[in-house]
C-alpha positions as CSV (number, residue, x, y, z in Angstrom):
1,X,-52.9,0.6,3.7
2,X,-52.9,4.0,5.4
3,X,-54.8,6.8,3.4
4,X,-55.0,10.9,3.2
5,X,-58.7,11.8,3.1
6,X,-59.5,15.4,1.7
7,X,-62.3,16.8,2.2
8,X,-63.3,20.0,-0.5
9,X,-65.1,23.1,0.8
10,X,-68.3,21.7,-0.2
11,X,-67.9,18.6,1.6
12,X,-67.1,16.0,-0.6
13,X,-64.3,13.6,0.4
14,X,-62.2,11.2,-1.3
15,X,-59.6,8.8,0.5
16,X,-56.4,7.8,-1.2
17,X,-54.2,4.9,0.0
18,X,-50.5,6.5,0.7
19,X,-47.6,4.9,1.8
20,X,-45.7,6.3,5.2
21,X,-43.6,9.0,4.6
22,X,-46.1,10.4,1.5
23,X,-47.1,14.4,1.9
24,X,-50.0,15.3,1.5
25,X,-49.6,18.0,-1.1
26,X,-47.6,15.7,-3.3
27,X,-50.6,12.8,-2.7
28,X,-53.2,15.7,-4.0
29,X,-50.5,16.8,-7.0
30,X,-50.8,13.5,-8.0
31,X,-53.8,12.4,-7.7
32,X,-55.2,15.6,-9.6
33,X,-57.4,16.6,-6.0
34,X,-58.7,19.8,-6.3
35,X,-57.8,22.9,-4.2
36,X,-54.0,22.0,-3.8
37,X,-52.2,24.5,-6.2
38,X,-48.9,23.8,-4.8
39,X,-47.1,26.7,-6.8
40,X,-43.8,26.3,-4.9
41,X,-43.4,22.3,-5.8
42,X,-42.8,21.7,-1.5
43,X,-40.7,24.2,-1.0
44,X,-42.4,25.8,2.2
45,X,-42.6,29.0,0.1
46,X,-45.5,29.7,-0.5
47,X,-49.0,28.3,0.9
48,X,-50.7,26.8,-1.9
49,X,-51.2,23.4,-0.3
50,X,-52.8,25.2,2.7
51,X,-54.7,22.4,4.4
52,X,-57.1,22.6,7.7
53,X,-56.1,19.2,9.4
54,X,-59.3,17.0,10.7
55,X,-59.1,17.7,14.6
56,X,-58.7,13.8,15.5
57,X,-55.5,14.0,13.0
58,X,-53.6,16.6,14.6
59,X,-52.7,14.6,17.6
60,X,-50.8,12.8,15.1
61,X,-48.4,14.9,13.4
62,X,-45.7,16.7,14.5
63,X,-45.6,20.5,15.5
64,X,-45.5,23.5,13.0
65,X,-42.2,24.6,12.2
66,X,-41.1,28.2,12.3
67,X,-40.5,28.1,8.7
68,X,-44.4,26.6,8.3
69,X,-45.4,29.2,11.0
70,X,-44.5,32.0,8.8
71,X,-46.3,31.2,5.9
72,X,-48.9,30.1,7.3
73,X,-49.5,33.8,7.8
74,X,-49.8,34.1,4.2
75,X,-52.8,31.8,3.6
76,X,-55.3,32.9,1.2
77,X,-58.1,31.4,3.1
78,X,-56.8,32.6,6.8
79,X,-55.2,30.9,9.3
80,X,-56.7,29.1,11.9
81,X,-55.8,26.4,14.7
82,X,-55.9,23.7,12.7
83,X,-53.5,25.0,9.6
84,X,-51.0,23.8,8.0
85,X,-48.8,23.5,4.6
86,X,-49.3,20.1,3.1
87,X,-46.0,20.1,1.9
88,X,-44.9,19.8,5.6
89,X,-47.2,16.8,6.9
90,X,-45.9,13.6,5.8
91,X,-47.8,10.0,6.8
92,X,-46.1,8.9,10.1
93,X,-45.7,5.5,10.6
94,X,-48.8,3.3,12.2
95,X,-50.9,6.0,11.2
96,X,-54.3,4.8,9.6
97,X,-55.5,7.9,8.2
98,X,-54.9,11.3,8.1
99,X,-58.1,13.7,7.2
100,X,-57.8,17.3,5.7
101,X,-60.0,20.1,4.7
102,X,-58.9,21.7,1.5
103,X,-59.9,25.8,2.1
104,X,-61.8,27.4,-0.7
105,X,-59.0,29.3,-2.3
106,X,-55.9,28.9,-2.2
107,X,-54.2,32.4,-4.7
C-alpha cells in the first residue's frame, strides 16, 4: 500500500499507509503527526501544512499552483525549493511513497 512518510525537524520519521488520492495534510490531521497545524481545514489559505517534499518525491507530483505559490510566501519557516502546502499534494496513482519534512514551526 502506498504511504506518506514525515519526517519532524529532529529527524524522526513515521510512515503511514494512504490510499491514492489522500493529502498529505489531511493524512497528518488524522493521524495526530506533529507539526501540521492545518488552521485553514485545506483551504489553500493559509500555510499551516507547510511541508518541505523529500527531493526524490518531487519528481512525482504535480507543479505549484499560483494559488499555492502565493502562500507559500507566507510560510512561517521560509520558503525554499522544495515547499509546498500539504493540503495541495495528493497521492498520485502508482506512487509508492511520498516523503516530507515537517518545518519547525508552522504559526
Amino acid at each position: 500500500m502506498p504511504q506518506i512518510t514525515y519526517v519532524q525537524p529532529d529527524g524522526e520519521r513515521r510512515s503511514i499507509p494512504v490510499a491514492p488520492g489522500a493529502t498529505v495534510m489531511l493524512t497528518a490531521v488524522a493521524n495526530n503527526v506533529p507539526g501540521i497545524v492545518a488552521e485553514c481545514g485545506g483551504a489553500a489559505m493559509c500555510a499551516t501544512c507547510h511541508v518541505y517534499v523529500d527531493e526524490q518525491s518531487q519528481a512525482l507530483l504535480p507543479p505549484v499552483s499560483e494559488v499555492e505559490n502565493e502562500m507559500l510566501e507566507s510560510a512561517a519557516s521560509g520558503r525554499r525549493e522544495n515547499s509546498r502546502l500539504g493540503c495541495q499534494i495528493a497521492m498520485p496513482d502508482g506512487v509508492e511513497e511520498i516523503v516530507v519534512h515537517i518545518p519547525s514551526t508552522q504559526n
